[in-house]
C-alpha positions in Angstrom: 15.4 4.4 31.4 18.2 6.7 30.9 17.7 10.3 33.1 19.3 12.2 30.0 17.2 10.3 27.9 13.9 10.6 29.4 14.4 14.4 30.5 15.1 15.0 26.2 11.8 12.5 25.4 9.7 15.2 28.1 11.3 18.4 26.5 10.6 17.6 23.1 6.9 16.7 23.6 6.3 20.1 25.6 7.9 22.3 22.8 6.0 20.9 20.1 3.2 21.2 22.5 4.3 25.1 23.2 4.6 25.3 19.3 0.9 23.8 18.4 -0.9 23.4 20.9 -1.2 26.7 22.7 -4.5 25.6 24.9 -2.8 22.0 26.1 -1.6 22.8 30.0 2.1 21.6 29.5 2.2 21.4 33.3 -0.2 19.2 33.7 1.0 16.8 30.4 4.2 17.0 32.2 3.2 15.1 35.0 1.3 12.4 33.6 4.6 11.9 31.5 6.6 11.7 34.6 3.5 9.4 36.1 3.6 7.1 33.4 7.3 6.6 32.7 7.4 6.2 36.1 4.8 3.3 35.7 6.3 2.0 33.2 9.5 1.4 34.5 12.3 -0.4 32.9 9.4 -1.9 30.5 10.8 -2.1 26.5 8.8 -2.8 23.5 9.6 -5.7 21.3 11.9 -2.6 19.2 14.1 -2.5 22.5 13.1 0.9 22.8 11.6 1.9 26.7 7.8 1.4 26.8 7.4 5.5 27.5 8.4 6.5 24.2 5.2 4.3 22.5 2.8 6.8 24.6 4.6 9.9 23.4 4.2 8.7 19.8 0.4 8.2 20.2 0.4 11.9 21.5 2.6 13.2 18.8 0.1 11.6 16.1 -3.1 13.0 17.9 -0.6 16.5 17.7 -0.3 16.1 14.2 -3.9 15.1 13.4 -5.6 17.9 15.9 -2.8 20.2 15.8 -4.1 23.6 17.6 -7.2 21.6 18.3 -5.2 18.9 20.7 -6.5 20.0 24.4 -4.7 18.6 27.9 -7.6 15.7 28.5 -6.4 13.9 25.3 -2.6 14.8 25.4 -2.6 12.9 29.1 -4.8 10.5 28.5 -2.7 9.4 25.2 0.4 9.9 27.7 -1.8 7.1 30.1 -3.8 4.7 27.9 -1.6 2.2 28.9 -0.9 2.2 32.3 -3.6 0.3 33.5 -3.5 -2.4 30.8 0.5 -2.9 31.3 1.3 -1.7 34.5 0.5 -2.6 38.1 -1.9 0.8 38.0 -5.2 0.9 38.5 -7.9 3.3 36.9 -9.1 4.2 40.9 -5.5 5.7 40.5 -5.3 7.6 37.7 -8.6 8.9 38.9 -7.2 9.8 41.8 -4.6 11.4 40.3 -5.8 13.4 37.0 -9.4 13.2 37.4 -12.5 11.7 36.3 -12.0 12.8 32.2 -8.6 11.6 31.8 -9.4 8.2 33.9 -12.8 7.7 31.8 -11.1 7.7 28.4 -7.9 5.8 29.5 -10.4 3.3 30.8 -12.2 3.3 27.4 -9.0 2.3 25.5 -8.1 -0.5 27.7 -8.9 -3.9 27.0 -10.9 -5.9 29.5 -8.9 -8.5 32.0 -9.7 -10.6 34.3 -12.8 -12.5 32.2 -12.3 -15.7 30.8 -13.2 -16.3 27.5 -14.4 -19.4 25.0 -11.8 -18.1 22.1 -9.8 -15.2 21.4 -12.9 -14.4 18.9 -14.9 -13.9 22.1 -12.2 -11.9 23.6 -11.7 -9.8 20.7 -14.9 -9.5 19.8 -16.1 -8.2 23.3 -13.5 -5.3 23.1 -14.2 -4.1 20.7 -17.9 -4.0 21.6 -16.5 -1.9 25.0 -14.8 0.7 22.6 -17.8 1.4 20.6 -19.8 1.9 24.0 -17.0 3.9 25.7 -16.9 6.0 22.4 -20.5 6.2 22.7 -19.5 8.6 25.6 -16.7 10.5 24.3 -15.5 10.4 21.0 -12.3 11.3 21.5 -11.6 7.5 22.4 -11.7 6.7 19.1 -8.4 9.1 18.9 -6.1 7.5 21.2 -7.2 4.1 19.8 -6.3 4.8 16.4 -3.4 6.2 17.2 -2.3 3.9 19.3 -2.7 1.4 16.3 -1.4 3.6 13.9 2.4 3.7 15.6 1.9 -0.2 16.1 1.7 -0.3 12.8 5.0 1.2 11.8 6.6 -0.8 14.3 4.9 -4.0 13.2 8.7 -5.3 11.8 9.5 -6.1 15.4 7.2 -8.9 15.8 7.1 -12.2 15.0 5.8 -12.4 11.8 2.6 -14.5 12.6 1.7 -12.2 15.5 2.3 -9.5 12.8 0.1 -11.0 9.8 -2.7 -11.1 13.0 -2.6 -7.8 13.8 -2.1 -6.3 10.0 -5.9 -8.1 9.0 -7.4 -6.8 11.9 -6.2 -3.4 11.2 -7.4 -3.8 7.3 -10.5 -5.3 8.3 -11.8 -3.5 11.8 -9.1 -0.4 12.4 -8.9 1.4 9.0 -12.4 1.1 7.6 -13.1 2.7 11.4 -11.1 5.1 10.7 -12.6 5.7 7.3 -16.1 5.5 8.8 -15.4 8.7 10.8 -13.5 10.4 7.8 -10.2 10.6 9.3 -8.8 9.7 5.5 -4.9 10.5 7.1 -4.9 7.3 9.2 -7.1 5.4 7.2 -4.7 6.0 4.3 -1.2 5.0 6.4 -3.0 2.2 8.0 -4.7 0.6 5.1 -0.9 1.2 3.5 1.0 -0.4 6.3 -1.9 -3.2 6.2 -0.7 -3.8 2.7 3.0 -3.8 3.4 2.6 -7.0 5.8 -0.2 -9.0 4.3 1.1 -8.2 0.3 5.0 -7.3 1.0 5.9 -8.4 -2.9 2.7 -6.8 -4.5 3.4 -3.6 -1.5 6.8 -3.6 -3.3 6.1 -4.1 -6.7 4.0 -0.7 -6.5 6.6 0.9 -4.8 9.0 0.0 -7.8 6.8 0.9 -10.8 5.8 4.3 -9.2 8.9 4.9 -7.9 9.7 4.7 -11.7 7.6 7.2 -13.2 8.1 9.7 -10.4 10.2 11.7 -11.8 8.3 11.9 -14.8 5.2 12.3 -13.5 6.6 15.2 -11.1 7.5 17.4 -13.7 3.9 16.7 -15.9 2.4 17.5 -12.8 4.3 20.8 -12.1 3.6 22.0 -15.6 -0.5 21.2 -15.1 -0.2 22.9 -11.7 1.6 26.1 -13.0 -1.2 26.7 -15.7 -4.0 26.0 -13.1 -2.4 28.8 -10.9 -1.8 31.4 -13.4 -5.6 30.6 -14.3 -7.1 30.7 -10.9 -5.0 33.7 -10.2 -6.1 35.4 -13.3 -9.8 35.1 -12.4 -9.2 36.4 -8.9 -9.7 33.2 -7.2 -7.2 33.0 -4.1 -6.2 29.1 -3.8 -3.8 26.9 -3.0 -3.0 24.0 -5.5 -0.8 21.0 -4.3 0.0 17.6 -5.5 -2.7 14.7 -3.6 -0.4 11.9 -1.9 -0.1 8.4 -3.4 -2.2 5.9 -1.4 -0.8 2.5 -2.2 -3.9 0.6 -0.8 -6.0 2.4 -2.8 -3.8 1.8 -6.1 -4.0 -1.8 -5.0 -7.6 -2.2 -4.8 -8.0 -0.9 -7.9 -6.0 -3.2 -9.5 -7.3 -6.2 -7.7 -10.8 -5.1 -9.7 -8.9 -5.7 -12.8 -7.9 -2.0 -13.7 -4.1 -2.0 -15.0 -1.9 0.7 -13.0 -1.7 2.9 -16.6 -5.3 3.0 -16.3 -6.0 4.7 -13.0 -6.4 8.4 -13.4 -6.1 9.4 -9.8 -2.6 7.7 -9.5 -1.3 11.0 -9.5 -3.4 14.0 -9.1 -4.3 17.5 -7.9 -6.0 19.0 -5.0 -7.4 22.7 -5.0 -8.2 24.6 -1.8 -10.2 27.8 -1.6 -11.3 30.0 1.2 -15.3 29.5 0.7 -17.6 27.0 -1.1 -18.6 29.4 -4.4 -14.8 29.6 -4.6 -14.9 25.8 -5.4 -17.4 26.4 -8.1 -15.9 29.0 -9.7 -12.4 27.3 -9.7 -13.8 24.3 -10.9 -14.8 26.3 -13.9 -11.4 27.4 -14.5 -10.4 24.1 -14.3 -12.9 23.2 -16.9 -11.6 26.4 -19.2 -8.3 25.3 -19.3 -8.4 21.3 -19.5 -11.0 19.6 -21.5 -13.4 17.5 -18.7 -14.1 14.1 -18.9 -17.7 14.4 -18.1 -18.3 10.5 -16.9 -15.7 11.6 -14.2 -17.5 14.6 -12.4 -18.6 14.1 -8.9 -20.1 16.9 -6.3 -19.5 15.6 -3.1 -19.7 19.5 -1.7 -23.6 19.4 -2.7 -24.5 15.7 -1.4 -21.4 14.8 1.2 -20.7 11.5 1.9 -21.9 10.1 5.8 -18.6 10.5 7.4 -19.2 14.3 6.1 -16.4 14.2 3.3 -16.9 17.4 1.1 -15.3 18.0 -2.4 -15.8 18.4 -6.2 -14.0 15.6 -8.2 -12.9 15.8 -12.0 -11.1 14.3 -14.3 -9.6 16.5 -16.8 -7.6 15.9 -20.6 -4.3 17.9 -20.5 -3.1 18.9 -24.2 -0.3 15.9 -24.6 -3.7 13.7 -23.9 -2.7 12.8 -20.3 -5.4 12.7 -17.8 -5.1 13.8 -14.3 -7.8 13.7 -11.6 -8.2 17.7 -9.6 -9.8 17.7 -6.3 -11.3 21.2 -5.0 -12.5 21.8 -1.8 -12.6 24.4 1.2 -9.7 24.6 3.5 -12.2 24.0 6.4 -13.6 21.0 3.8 -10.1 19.7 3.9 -9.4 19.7 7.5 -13.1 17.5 8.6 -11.7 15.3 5.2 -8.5 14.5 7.2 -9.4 14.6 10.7 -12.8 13.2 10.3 -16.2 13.8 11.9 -15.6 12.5 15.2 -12.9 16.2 15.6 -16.1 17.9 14.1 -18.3 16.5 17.1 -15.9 17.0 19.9 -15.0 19.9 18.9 -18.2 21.8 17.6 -20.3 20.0 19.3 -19.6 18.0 22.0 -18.1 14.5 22.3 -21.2 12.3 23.3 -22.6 9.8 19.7 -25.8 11.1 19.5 -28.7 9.4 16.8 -27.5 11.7 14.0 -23.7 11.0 14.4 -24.6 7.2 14.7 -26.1 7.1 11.7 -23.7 8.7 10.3 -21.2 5.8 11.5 -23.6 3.3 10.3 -25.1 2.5 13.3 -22.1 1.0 15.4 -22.8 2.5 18.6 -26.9 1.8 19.6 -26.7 -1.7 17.2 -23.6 -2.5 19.7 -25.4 -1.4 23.1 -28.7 -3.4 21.8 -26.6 -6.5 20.6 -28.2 -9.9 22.2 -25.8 -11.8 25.1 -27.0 -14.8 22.9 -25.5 -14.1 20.0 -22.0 -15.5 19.1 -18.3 -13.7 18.8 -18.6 -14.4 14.6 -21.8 -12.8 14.5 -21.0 -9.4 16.0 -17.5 -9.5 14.4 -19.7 -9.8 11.0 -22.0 -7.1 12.0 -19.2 -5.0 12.4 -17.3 -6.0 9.0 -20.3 -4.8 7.7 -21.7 -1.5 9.2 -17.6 -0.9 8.6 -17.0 -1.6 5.1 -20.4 -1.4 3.1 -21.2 1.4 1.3 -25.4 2.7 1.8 -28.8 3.0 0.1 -30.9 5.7 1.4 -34.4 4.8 1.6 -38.4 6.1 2.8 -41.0 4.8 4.8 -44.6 5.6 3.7 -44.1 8.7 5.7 -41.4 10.0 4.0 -38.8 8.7 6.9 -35.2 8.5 5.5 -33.6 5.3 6.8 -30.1 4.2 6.0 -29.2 0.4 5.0 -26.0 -1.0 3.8 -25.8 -1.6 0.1 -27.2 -4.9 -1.0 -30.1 -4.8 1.6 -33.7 -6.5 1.2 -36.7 -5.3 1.9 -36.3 -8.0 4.6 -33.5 -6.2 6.1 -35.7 -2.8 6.1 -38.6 -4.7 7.8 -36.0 -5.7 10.6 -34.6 -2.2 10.7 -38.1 -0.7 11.5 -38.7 -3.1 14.2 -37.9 -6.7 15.3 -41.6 -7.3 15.4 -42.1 -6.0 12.4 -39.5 -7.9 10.6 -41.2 -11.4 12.5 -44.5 -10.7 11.3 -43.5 -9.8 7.6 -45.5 -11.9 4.7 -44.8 -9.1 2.0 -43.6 -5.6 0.8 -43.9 -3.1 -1.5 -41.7 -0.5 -3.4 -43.1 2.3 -4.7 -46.5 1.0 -4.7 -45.3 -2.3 -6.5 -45.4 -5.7 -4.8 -41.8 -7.3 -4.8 -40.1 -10.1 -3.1 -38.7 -10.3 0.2 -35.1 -11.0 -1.5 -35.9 -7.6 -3.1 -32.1 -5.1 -3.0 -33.2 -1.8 -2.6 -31.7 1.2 -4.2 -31.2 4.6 -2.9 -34.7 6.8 -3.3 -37.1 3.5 -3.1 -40.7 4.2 -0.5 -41.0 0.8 1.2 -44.3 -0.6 2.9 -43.4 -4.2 4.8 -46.5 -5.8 4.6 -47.3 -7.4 8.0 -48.8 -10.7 9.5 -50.1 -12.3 12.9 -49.6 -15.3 12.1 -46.2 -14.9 10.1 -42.9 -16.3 11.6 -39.5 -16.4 10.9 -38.3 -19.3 9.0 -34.0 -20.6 8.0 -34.6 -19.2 4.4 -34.8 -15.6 5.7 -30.8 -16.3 6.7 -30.2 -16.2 2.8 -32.1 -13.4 2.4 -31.0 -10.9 4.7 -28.1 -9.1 4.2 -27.5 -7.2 7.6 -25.6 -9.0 10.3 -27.9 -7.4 13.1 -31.4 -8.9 11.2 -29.5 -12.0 10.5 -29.1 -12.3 14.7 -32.1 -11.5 15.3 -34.0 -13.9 13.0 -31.0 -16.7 14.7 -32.1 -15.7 18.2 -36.1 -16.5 17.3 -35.4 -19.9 15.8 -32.6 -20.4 18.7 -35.4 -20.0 21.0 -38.4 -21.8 18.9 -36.1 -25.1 18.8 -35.6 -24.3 22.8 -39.5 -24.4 22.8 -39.6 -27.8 20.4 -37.1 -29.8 22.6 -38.8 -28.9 26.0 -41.8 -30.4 24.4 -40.2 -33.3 23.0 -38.4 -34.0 26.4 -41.5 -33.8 28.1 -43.7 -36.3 25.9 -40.9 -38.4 26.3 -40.3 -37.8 30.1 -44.4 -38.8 30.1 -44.1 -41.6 28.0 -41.6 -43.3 30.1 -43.1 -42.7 32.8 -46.6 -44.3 31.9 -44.6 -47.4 30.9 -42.9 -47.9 33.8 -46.0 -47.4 35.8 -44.4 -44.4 37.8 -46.6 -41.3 39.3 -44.6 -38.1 39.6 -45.2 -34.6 39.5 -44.1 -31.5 38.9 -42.1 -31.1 42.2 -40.5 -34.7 41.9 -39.3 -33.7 38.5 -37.8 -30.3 39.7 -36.3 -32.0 42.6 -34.8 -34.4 39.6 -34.1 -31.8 37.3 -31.6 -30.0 39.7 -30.1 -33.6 40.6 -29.0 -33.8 37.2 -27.2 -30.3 36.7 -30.1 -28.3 35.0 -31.1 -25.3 36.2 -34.7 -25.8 36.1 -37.1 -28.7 34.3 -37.4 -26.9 31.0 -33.5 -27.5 30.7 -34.1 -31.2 31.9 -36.8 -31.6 29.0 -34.6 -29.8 26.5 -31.5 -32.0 27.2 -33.4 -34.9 27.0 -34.5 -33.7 23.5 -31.2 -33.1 22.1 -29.7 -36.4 23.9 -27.5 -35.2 26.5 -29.3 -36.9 28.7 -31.4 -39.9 29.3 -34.9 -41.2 30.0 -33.3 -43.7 31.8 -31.2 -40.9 34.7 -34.1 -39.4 34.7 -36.5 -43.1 35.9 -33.5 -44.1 37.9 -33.7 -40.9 40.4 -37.5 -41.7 40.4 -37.4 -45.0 41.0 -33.7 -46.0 41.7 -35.3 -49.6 42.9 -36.6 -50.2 39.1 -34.5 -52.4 37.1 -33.9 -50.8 34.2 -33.5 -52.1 30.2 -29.9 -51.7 30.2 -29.6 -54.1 33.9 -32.0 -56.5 32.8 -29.7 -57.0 29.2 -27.0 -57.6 32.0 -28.7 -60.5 33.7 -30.8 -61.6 30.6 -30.3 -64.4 28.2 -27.3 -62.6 26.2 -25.4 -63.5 29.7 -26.9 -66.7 30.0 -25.7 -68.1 26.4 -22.6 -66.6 26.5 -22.7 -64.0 24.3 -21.6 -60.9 26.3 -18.6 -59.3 25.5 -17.1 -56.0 25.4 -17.6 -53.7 22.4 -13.7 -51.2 22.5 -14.8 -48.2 23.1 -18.3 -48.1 24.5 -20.3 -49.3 27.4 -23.8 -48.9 29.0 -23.9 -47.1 31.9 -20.6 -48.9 33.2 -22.1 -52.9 32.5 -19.1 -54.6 30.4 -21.3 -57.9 29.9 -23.7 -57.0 26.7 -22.9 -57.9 23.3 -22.6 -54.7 21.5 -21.7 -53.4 18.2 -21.2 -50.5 15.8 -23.8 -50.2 13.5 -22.7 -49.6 9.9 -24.8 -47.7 8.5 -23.7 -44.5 10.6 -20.2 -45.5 11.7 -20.2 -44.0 15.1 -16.5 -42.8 16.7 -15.9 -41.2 20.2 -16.5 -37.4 20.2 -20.0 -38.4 18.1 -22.9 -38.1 20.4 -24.7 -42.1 20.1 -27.6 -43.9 21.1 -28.2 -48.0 21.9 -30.6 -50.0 20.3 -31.8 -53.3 21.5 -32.2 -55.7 18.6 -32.9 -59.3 18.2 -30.6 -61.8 18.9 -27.9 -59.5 18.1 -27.6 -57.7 21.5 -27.3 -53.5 21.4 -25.8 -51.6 18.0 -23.9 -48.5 18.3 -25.8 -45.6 16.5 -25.1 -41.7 16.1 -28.1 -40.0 17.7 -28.7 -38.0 14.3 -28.5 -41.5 12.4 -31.9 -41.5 10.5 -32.4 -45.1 11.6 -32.6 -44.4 14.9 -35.7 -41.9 14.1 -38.0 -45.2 12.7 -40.8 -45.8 14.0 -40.6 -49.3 14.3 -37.3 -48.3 16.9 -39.7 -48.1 20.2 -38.2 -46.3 23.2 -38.0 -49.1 25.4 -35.7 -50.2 22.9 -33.1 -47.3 23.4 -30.7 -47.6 26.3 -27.7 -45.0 27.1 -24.5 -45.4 25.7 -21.0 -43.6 26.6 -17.8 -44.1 25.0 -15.0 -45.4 26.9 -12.4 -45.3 24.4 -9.2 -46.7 25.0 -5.5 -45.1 23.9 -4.7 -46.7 21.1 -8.3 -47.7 19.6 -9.2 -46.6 16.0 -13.2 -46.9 14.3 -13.8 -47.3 10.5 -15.5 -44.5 9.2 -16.5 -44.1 5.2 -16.3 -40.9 3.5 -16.9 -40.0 0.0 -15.1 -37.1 -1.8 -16.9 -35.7 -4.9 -14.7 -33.3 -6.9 -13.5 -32.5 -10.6 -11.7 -35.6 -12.3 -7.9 -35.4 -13.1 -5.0 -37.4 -13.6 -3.3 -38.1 -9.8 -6.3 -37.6 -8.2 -6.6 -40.3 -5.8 -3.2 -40.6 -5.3 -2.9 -37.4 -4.0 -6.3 -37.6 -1.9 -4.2 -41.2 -0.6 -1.0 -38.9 0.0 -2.8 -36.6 2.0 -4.3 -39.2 4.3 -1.2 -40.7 5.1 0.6 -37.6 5.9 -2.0 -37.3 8.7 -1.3 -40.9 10.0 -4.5 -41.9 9.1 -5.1 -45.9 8.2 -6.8 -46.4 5.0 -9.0 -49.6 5.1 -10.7 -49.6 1.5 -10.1 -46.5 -1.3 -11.4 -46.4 -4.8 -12.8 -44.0 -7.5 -14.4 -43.9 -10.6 -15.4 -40.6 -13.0 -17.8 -39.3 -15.4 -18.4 -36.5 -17.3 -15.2 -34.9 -16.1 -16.2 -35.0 -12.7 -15.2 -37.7 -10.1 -16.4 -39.9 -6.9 -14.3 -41.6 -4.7 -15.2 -43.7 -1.6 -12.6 -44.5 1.5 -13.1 -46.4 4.7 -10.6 -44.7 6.8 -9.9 -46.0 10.7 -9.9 -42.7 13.2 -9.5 -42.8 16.9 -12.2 -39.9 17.3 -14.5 -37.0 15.9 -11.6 -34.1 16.1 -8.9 -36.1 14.2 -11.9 -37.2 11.8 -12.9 -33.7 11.2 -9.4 -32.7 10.7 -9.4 -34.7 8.0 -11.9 -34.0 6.5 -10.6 -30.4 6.0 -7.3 -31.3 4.5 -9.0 -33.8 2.1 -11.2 -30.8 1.2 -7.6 -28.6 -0.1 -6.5 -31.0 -1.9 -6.6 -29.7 -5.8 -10.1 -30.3 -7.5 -12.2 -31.6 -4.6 -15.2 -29.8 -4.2 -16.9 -31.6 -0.9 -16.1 -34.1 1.3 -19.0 -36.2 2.9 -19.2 -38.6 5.9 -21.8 -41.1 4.2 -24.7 -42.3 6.4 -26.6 -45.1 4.7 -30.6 -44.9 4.8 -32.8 -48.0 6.2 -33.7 -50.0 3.6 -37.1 -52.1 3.7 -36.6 -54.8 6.2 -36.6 -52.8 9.4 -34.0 -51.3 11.6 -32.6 -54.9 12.8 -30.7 -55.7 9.9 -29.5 -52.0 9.1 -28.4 -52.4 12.2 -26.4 -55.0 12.1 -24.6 -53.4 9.0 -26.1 -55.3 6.4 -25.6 -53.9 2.5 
C-alpha cells in the first residue's frame, strides 16, 4: 500500500475519532491500524482497493452508529476482525498484543477453519451458531459483524454475480432481521435495501423511478404539513424537533408484494416528531390530532407497550386539508437513539455486555436455544430455527401461575408444552386454554392461560411434525423418534442375528458377537444390530466371521444345480459377494439401479432376483430369510437399468412432448412413454434407462419443472396373489 496513502487512511480515522469519540484512546487505535495494515499487506479486495481500508469502514459505521458512545475495545477490534481469518495472525497474537478484550471479540467474529464439513449448510450453519455464543458473551460482537456485512453490502457490485445473489439472501434472510431483532432499524433498513437491490434490481429500480418522480412533489407537501406542525407545537410550548422519516425501499416493497398499490401506502413519506420527555410525546400527539383530522384505525402506542427489541414510539396517521394522508411518528430523543442503535448499545452500554435471560427473550431466544441445540440435529434444522426466532413476530402467553412465556406467532399449544419442558412436551395427551379443552394443533393468541395436560404413557409420534410450529420443538420431537427407530432396528438386528444363528446351528455369545461387531466397522454390537436392520450389512458377514468354515446360501447357489444345468450367468451390474456364476435378474416390480440399496432373493428355478430393500415384496412373509442372500452392485461404465416413472399433473396441449423434450435434453433413453387424461388432469407413464440413482433423481427433479406437473413418482408394483416368485420374475 501506498505510504502517502495509508498515513491519509490513519489520519482521517483519528480525527473523526478526536471529533466523536472523545473516550476512544486514538493511541491505542493507532496501533492496531498500523498492526493490521501491516498484516494485511499488499492484500486488495475484489474493488482493487488495499484490504485495510475494508476495516476502517467497519470502524467508521460502528462511529456513525455509536457516535460518542464508540469506546477503544470496539474501534480496535473493528480495526482487527480480520486479521486472523485473512492473515497469517493468530488470535495468541493479537492477545499478546492488545489484550484479552480486543482478542475475545476479534475471535467472536471470525469464522471457524480448520474443520471439515458435510456441506457449506453445515459450515454456515455452525458459524453462525459460534456468533450467537460469542455474543452470548459480549454483545458488542454483534456490532462488528453487522458492520462488517453492512460495507460488504455496498461493495457487493465487485463480485461475481452468483457469489453476490449468495451473499444478498443470506443478508435478507439471517443478517437484517438480526439486526432488526436487536432494534438497530439503521442497518436493518440499508441492508434489507441493498438486499433488494441484488436479488430484485428491476423491481429495486422501478421504486427508485416512481418515487424519484413524486419527490419533488411530495417534498414541498411535506414542508407545508411540517411548517404548520411547528408553528402548533411551538404555540403550545412544546420544544420538538420535526423532520422528514427516510424512505426504506424494502419496506415499500414488502408492502406491495402483499398486494397494497404504492398510492396506497401512507407511510411512503412521512413525519417524525422528537421531544425531550415522554408526556412531551403525549401532549404533541395532541397537537398533532388538533390540527390534522386522525385516522383512528391508524393509531398505535408503542411508548406504552414497546416492542421486544425495546422500540418506543406513538404512530398516527393523520388527514391533511387537500385530503392527503401522511403517517407522524413521535418519540423521545433518547426513544430515537435505542430505535436506531438498538438494544444490544442499551445493554453494553447501561448495563453490561453479557445476554442475560431477559435480553434473550427479548431476541427471541437465539442465544440459550443455540447453546442447548442437539449435536444430532442437522445444518437445515438449526438454519430453520433461526429463520424463525429471526423473522416471526410473538404471542405472549400464561402458565397456570400467571408465568409470561413468549412463542412465535402461529404456535400450538404443542409448541408451549415443548417450551416448558422437553418432558413435558413428550408426555403431552391434551391442553387447555382458559379453562377450555382444545386441540394440540391449537394457535395461541397473545393473553391465552395454557395447562398441557400430561401423560406416562404418552409418546411422541410423526404427526406432531405438522403440528408444531417452532423449529427447536420440531428437533426435539426428530431426535426422540431418531432414537426410538435406533431402539426398533437394534431389536430387529438382534432377532435376526438370533434367528440365523439357531438355523445354522451356531452357539455364540455376547463377547463373540462384540468381537464380530468391531470386525465389521461398528463401534459396538448395538450399531452391528442396527445396520443389520436398516441393511447395510448382512446376516450372512456376520455367520461368516462366526463360522467362516460354513458354506453359506450364496456358495452353495455357486456349486448347486443352477451351475450344473448351465444356467449361470452374469446379471450387468450386480454380483453376490464376488461369485459371477448365478443366474440373476432384476426384478420388475421395483426396478432396482446402482446407488439403490437391494437385496437377493432365491426363487425357484429362476435363480436370485434383484430387489430394492424397501420393495414391499421383499417384506412377505412367504420370503423366508434363508432365502435372502447379499447383493452389491458392480456396475460397469457404460451400463444403463430401466426404471418406470409416472408423472401426474394438469392436462394441456404439448404436455408430453415437452415432459419427452426434457428427458432428452438430459441424455436420458426413453424405452416406452404414453399418457392419457381426464377431467382436466393428466397421467403419463415412462420407462426410462438410467445408469444410477443420482442421474435418476436428477431427473426426476427437472421432470417435476416442467409446466403443469404436479408429482413425479418412481412406481413400485405390489405382490399380487400368487406369491413372491412370479412378482419376482416381473410378471404383469
Amino acid at each position: 500500500m501506498n505510504p502517502g496513502a495509508h498515513a491519509e487512511m490513519r489520519a482521517t480515522l483519528l480525527a473523526e475519532l478526536e471529533e466523536r469519540a472523545p473516550r476512544a484512546d486514538r493511541d491505542r487505535v493507532a496501533a492496531c491500524f498500523d498492526f493490521a495494515a501491516g498484516a494485511h499487506g499488499e492484500q486488495r479486495r475484489e474493488s482493487g482497493h488495499p484490504f485495510i481500508s475494508h476495516a476502517v469502514e467497519v470502524c467508521r459505521i460502528l462511529l456513525e452508529l455509536l457516535d460518542a458512545r464508540l469506546d477503544t475495545t470496539l474501534a480496535c477490534s473493528a480495526l482487527l476482525h480480520d486479521v486472523v481469518e485473512d492473515t497469517a495472525i493468530t488470535i495468541e497474537d493479537v492477545e499478546k498484543r492488545f489484550g484479552r478484550e480486543v482478542a475475545s471479540l476479534v475471535e467472536g467474529v471470525t469464522k471457524l477453519s480448520g474443520l471439515h464439513f458435510d456441506s457449506r449448510e453445515a459450515e454456515q450453519a455452525e458459524n453462525f451458531r459460534k456468533m450467537l455464543l460469542s455474543m452470548s458473551r459480549d454483545l458488542r460482537v454483534i456490532f462488528i459483524k453487522l458492520a462488517d456485512r453492512l460495507h460488504n453490502m455496498r461493495t457487493l457490485e465487485y463480485l461475481r454475480p452468483d457469489k453476490a445473489q449468495r451473499i444478498a439472501a443470506e443478508t435478507r434472510d439471517i443478517y437484517a432481521p438480526l439486526a432488526h431483532r436487536l432494534g438497530m432499524a439503521t442497518i436493518k433498513r440499508e441492508l434489507e435495501d441493498l438486499s433488494l437491490k441484488v436479488l430484485e434490481p428491476e423491481i429495486y429500480q422501478s421504486l427508485t423511478d416512481r418515487i424519484q418522480a413524486r419527490l419533488e412533489e411530495r417534498d414541498a407537501f411535506l414542508m407545508e404539513v411540517r411548517g404548520k406542525l411547528v408553528e402548533a407545537l411551538k404555540a403550545a410550548g412544546i420544544k420538538a424537533e420535526v423532520t422528514g422519516r427516510p424512505k426504506h425501499f424494502y419496506s415499500i416493497y414488502a408492502k406491495m408484494r402483499g398486494g397494497r398499490d404504492l398510492e396506497s401506502i401512507y407511510d411512503l413519506f412521512g413525519l417524525r416528531i422528537l421531544t425531550a420527555s415522554r408526556n412531551d410525546c403525549y401532549r404533541a400527539l395532541g397537537v398533532v390530532h388538533d390540527a390534522f383530522t386522525p385516522v383512528g384505525e391508524r393509531f398505535k402506542d408503542y411508548i406504552a407497550t414497546p416492542k421486544s427489541n425495546m422500540y418506543q414510539s406513538l404512530h398516527t396517521t393523520v388527514l391533511t386539508d387537500n385530503g392527503e394522508m401522511v403517517e407522524v411518528q413521535i418519540r423521545t430523543r433518547e426513544m430515537h437513539r435505542t430505535a436506531e442503535t438498538g438494544i444490544a448499545a442499551h445493554y453494553v452500554y447501561k448495563q453490561g455486555g453479557q445476554v442475560d435471560a431477559e435480553l434473550d427473550a427479548k431476541l427471541g431466544g437465539l442465544v440459550a436455544q443455540s447453546a442447548d441445540w442437539p449435536s444430532t440435529a442437522s445444518a437445515d434444522e438449526y438454519m430453520e430455527f433461526l429463520r424463525t426466532a429471526l423473522y416471526q413476530e410473538e404471542v405472549f402467553v400464561y402458565t397456570p401461575r400467571r408465568e409470561l412465556k413468549r412463542l412465535p406467532k402461529g404456535a400450538t399449544a404443542l409448541d408451549f408444552a415443548f417450551l416448558i419442558h422437553t418432558q413435558v412436551g413428550q408426555r403431552t395427551v391434551g391442553a387447555r386454554v382458559n379453562g377450555e379443552l382444545v386441540p394440540l394443533r391449537y394457535e395461541l393468541r397473545s393473553g391465552d392461560t395454557v395447562e398441557i395436560v400430561t401423560s406416562p404413557h404418552a409418546r411422541p409420534h410423526e404427526d406432531w411434525l405438522k403440528i408444531l410450529r417452532t423449529a427447536a420443538a420440531r428437533s426435539k420431537v426428530r431426535y426422540w423418534l431418531r432414537q426410538r427407530r435406533l431402539a426398533d432396528s437394534v431389536t430387529l438386528g438382534r432377532e435376526m442375528v438370533e434367528r440365523e444363528l439357531k438355523r445354522m446351528r451356531i452357539k455364540a455369545g455376547e463377547s463373540e458377537l462384540s468381537e464380530v461387531a468391531l470386525g465389521l466397522g461398528c463401534a459396538d454390537l448395538d450399531q452391528m444390530y442396527a445396520r443389520l436392520a436398516e441393511g447395510q450389512l448382512s446376516v450372512t458377514q456376520v455367520v461368516r466371521k462366526l463360522a467362516p468354515e460354513k458354506e453359506t446360501l450364496a456358495e452353495r447357489l455357486a456349486k448347486g444345480p443352477l451351475e450344473a444345468i448351465g444356467l449361470g450367468r452374469r446379471l450387468p451390474g450386480v454380483r453376490i459377494q464376488g461369485i459371477d456364476n448365478v443366474m440373476m435378474h432384476f426384478a420388475r416390480c421395483c426396478q432396482p439401479v446402482p446407488g439403490d440399496r437391494v437385496v437377493g432373493i432365491v426363487t425357484q428355478g429362476r435363480g436370485v432376483s434383484v430387489h430394492r430393500q424397501d420393495c414391499p415384496n421383499t417384506f412377505d412373509d412367504r420370503v423366508s430369510a434363508e432365502r435372502r442372500v447379499s447383493v452389491e452392485w458392480d456396475a460397469r461404465r457404460g451400463e444403463t437399468f430401466p426404471v418406470r416413472l409416472v408423472v401426474y399433473g394438469q392436462d394441456r396441449t404439448s404436455l408430453l412432448a415437452d415432459i419427452a423434450k426434457v428427458i432428452a435434453a438430459a441424455h436420458v433413453n426413453v424405452r416406452t412413454a404414453g399418457m392419457a387424461s381426464e377431467d382436466r388432469t393428466a397421467k403419463g407413464m415412462f420407462v426410462v434407462e438410467v445408469p444410477h440413482l443420482s442421474k435418476l433423481d436428477q431427473l426426476i427433479a427437472t421432470i417435476r419443472k416442467v409446466k403443469g406437473v404436479t408429482r413425479v413418482e418412481r412406481r413400485q408394483r405390489l405382490l399380487r396373489p400368487g406369491g413372491p416368485t412370479r412378482r419376482a420374475s416381473g410378471e404383469s
